[in-house]
Z-matrix of the N, CA and C atoms (Angstrom, degrees):
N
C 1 1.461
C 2 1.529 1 109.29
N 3 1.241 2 110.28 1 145.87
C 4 1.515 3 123.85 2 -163.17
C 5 1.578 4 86.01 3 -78.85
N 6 1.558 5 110.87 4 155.03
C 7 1.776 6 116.88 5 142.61
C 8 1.190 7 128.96 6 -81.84
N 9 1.301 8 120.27 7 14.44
C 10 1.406 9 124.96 8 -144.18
C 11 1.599 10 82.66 9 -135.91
N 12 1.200 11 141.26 10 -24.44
C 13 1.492 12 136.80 11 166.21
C 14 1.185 13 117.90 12 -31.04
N 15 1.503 14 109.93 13 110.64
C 16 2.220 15 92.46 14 163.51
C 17 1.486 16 83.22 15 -139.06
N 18 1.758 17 100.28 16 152.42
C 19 1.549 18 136.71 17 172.13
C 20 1.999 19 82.55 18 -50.82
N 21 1.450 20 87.92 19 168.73
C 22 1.545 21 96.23 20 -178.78
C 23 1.715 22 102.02 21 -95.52
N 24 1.421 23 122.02 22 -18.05
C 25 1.180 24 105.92 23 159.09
C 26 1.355 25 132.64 24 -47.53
N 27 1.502 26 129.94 25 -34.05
C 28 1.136 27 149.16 26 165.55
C 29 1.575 28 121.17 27 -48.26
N 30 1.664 29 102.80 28 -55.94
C 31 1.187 30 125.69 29 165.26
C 32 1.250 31 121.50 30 -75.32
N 33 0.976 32 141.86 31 -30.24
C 34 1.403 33 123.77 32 153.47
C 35 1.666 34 126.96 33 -72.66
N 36 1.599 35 129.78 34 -11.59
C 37 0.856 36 109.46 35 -162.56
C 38 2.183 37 85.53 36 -88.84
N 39 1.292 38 100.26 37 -38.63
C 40 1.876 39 106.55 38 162.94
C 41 1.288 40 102.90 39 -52.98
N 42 0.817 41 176.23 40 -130.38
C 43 1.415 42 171.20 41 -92.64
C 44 1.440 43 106.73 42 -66.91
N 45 1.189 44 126.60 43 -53.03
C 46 1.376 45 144.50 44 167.93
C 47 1.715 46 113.37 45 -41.27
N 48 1.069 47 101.50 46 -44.49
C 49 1.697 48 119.77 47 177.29
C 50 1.335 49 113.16 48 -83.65
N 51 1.326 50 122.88 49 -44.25
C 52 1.290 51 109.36 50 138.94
C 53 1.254 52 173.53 51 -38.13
N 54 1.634 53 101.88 52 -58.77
C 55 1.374 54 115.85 53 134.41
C 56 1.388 55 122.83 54 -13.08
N 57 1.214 56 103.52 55 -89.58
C 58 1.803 57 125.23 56 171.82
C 59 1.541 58 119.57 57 -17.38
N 60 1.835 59 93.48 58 -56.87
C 61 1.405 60 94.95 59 175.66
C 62 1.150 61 134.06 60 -90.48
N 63 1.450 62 122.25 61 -15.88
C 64 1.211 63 122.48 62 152.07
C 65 1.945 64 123.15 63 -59.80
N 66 1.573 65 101.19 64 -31.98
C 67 1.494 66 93.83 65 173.01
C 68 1.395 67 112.87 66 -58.15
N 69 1.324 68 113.73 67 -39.11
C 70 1.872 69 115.42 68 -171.95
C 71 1.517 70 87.66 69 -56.96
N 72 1.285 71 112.97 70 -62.62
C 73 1.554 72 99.60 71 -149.88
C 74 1.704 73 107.68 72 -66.56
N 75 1.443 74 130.67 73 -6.36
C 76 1.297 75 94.48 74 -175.65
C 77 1.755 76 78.70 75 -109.19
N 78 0.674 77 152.95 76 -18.31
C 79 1.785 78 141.77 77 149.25
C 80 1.438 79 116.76 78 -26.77
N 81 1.521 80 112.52 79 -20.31
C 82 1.428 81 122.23 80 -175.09
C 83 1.590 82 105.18 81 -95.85
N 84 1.432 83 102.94 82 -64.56
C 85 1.129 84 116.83 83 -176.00
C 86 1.944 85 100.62 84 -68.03
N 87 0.995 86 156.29 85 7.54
C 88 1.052 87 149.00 86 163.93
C 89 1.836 88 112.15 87 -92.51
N 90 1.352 89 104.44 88 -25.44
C 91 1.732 90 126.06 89 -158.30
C 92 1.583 91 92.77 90 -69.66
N 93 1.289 92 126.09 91 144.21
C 94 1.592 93 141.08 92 164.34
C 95 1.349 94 104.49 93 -65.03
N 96 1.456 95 138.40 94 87.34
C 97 1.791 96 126.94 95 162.00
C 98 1.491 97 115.05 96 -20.77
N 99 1.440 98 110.90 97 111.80
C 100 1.326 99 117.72 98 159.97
C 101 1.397 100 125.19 99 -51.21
N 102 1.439 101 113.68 100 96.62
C 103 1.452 102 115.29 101 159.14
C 104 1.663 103 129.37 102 -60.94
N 105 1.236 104 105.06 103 173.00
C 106 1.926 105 102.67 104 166.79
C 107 0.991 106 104.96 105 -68.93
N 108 1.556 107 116.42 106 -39.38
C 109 1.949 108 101.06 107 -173.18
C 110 0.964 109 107.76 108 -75.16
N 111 1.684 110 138.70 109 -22.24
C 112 1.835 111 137.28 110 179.74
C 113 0.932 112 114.50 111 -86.40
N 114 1.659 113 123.96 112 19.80
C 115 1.566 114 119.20 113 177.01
C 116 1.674 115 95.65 114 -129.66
N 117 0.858 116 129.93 115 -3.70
C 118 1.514 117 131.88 116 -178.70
C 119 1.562 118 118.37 117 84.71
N 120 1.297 119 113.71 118 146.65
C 121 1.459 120 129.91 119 169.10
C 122 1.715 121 106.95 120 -62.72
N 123 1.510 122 117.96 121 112.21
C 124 1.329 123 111.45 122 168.45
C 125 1.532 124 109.42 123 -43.53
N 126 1.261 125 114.69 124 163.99
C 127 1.389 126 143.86 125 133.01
C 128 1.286 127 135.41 126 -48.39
N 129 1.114 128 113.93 127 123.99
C 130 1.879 129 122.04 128 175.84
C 131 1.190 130 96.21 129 -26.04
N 132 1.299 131 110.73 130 -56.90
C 133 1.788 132 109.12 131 -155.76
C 134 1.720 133 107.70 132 -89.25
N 135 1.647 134 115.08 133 -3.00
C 136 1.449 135 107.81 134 -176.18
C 137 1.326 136 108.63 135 -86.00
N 138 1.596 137 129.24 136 149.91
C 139 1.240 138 132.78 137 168.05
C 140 1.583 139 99.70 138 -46.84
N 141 1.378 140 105.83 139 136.85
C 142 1.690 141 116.34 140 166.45
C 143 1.380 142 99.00 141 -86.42
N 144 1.393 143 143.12 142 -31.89
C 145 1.371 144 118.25 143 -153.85
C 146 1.905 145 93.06 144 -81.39
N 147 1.638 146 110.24 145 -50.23
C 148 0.935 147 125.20 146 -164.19
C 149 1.556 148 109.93 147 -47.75
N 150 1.367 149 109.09 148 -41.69
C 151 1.555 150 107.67 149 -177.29
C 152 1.951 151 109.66 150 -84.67
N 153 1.141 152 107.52 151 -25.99
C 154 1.749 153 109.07 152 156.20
C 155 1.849 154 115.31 153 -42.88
N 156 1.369 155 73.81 154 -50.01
C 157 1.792 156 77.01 155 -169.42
C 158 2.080 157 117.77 156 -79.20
N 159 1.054 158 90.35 157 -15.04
C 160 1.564 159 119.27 158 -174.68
C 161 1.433 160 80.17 159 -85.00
N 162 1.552 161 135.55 160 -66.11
C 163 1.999 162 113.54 161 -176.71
C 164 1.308 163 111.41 162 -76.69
N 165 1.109 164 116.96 163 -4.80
C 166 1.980 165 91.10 164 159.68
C 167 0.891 166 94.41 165 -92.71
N 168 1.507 167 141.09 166 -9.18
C 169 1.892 168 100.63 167 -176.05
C 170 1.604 169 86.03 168 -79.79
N 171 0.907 170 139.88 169 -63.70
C 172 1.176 171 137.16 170 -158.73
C 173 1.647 172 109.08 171 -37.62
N 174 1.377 173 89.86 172 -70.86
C 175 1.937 174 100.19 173 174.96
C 176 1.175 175 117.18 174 -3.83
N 177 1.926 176 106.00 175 -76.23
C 178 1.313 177 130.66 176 167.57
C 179 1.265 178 134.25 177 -53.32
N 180 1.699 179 115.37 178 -26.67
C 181 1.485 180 122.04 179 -176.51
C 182 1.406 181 130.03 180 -29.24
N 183 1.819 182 100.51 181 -53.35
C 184 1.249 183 108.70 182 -161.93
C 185 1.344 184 93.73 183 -86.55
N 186 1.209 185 143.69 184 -30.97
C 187 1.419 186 132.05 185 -162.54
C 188 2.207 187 105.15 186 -76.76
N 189 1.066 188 73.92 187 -38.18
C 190 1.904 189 84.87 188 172.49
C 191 1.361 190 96.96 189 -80.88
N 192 1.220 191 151.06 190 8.57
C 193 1.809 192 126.31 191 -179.44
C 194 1.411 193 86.83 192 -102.31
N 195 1.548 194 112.01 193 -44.99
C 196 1.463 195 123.16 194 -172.97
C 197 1.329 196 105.33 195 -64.06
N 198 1.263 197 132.02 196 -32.97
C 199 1.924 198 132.81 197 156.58
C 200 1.341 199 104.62 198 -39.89
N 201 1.412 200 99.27 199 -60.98
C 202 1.591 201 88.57 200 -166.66
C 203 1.213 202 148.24 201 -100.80
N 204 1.529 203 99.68 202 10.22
C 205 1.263 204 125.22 203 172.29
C 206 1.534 205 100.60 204 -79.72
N 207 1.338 206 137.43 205 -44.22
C 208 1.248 207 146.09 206 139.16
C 209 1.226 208 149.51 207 -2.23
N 210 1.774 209 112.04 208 -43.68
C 211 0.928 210 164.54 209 -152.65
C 212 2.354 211 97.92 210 -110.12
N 213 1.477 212 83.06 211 -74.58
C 214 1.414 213 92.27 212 164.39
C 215 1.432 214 147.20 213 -38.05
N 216 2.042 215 91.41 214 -57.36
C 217 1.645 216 96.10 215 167.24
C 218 1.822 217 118.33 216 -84.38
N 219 1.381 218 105.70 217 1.69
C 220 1.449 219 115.74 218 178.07
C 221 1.509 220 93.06 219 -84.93
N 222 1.041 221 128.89 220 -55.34
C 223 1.632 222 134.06 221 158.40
C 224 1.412 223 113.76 222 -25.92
N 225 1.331 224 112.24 223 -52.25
C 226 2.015 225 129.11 224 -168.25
C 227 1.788 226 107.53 225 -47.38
N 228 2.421 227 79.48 226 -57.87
C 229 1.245 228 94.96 227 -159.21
C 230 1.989 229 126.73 228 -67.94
N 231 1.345 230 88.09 229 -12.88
C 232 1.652 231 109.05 230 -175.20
C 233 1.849 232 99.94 231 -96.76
N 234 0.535 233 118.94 232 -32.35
C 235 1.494 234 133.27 233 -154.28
C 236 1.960 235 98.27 234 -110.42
N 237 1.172 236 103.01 235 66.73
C 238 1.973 237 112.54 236 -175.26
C 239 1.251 238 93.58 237 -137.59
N 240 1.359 239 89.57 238 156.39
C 241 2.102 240 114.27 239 -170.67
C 242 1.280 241 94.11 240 -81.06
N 243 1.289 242 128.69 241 175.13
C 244 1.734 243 156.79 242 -177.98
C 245 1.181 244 121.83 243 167.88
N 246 1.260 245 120.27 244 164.29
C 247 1.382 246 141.18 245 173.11
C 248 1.603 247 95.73 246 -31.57
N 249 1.354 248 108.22 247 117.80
C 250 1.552 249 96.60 248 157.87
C 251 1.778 250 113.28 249 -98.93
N 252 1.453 251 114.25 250 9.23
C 253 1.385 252 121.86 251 159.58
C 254 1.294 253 92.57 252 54.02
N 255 1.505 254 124.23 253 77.17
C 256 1.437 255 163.69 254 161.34
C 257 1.110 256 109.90 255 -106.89
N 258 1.617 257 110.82 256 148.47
C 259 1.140 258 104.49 257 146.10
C 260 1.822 259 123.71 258 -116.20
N 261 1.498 260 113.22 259 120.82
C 262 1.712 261 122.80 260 -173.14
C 263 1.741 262 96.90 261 -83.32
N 264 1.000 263 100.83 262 159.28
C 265 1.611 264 122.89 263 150.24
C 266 1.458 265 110.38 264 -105.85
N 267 1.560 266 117.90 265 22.88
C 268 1.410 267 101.01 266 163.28
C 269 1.709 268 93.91 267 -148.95
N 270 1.499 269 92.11 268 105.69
C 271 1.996 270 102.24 269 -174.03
C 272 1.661 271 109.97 270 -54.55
N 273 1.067 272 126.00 271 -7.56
C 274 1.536 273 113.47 272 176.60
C 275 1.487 274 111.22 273 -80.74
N 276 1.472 275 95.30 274 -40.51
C 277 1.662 276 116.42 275 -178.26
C 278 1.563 277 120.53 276 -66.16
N 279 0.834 278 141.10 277 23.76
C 280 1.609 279 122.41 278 -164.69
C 281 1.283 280 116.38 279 -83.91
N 282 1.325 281 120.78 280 132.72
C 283 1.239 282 135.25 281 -155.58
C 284 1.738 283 112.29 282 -60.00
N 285 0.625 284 106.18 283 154.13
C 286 1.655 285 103.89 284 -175.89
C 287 2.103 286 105.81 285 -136.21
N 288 1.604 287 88.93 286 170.97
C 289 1.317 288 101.74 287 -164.14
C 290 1.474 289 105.72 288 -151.68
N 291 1.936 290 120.18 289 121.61
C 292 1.167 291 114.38 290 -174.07
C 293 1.968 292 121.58 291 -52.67
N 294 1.101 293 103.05 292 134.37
C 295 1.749 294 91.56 293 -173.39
C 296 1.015 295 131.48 294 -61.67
N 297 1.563 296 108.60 295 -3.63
C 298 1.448 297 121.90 296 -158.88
C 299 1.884 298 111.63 297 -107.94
N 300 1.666 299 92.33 298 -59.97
C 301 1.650 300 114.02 299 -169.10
C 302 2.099 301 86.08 300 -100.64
N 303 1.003 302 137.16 301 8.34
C 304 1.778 303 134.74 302 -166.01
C 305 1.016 304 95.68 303 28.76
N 306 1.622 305 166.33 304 21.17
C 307 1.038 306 151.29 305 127.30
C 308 1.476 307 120.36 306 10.67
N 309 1.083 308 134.47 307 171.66
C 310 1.550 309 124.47 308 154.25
C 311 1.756 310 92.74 309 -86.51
N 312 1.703 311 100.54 310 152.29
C 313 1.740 312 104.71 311 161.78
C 314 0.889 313 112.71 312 -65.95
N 315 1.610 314 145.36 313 168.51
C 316 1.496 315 90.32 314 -38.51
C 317 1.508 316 107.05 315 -81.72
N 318 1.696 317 107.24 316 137.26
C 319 1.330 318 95.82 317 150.79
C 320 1.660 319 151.24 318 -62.37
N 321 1.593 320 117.95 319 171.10
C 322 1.609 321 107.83 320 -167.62
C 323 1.515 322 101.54 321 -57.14
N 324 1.515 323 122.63 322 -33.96
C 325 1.638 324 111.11 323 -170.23
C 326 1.400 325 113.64 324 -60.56
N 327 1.518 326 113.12 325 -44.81
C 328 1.427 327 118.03 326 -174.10
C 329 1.832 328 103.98 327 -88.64
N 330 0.846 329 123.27 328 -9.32
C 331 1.183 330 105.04 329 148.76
C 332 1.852 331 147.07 330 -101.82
N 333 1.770 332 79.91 331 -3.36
C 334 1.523 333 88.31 332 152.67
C 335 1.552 334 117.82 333 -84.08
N 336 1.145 335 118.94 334 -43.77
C 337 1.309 336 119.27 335 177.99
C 338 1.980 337 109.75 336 -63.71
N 339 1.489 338 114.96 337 -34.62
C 340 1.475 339 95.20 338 157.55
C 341 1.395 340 131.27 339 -62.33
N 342 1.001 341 108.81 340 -24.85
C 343 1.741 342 123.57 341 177.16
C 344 1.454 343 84.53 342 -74.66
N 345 1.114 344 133.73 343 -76.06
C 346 1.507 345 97.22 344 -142.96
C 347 1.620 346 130.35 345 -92.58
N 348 1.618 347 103.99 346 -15.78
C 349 1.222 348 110.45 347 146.38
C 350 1.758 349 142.17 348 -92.71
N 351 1.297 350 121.30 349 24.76
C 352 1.469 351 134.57 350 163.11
C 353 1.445 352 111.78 351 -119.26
N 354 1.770 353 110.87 352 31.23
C 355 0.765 354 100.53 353 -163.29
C 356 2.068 355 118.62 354 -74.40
């Protein structure tokens, strides 16, 4: 038996988290960088600092979503279920263990990261 076996419950809820984050990142990496001229000239009456600070976030957005979408599936790829080489009394069930941190599945990373992106 492989160590590398997981029930598809396992695998789909990783796949699922994946998905996701790979969609951001090529949603990012596909997106036109917001310039000053593609976000508009404030208004007499609009705060100048506020809308300064409103085009660097933008500026920067896509290059930081693409960080961290990055960041994430480098997270995905270390951070996968396996054999936790148990023994169950119920053969569908066998206990598993993150491959990375041995945690029990799911581990705190992947279940912080399910918490906060399925949300």
């Amino acid at each position: 038996m492989s160590l590398h076996l997981r029930p598809s419950g396992a695998d789909d809820e990783h796949e699922q988290l994946r998905l996701l984050v790979e969609g951001i990142r090529e949603r990012a990496e596909e997106a036109t960088p917001w310039e000053p001229d593609t976000v508009g000239v404030p208004s007499i009456d609009d705060n100048a600092l506020t809308h300064a600070t409103d085009v660097a976030f933008y500026a920067n957005a896509r290059t930081e979503v693409a960080t961290f979408t990055t960041v994430c599936l480098n997270l995905l790829a270390l951070h996968r279920p396996r054999d936790g080489g148990g023994i169950s009394s119920a053969p569908h069930h066998q206990p598993q263990r993150c491959g990375c941190c041995m945690a029990r599945w799911p581990c705190p990373t992947i279940s912080e990261m399910r918490e906060l992106l399925l949300r």
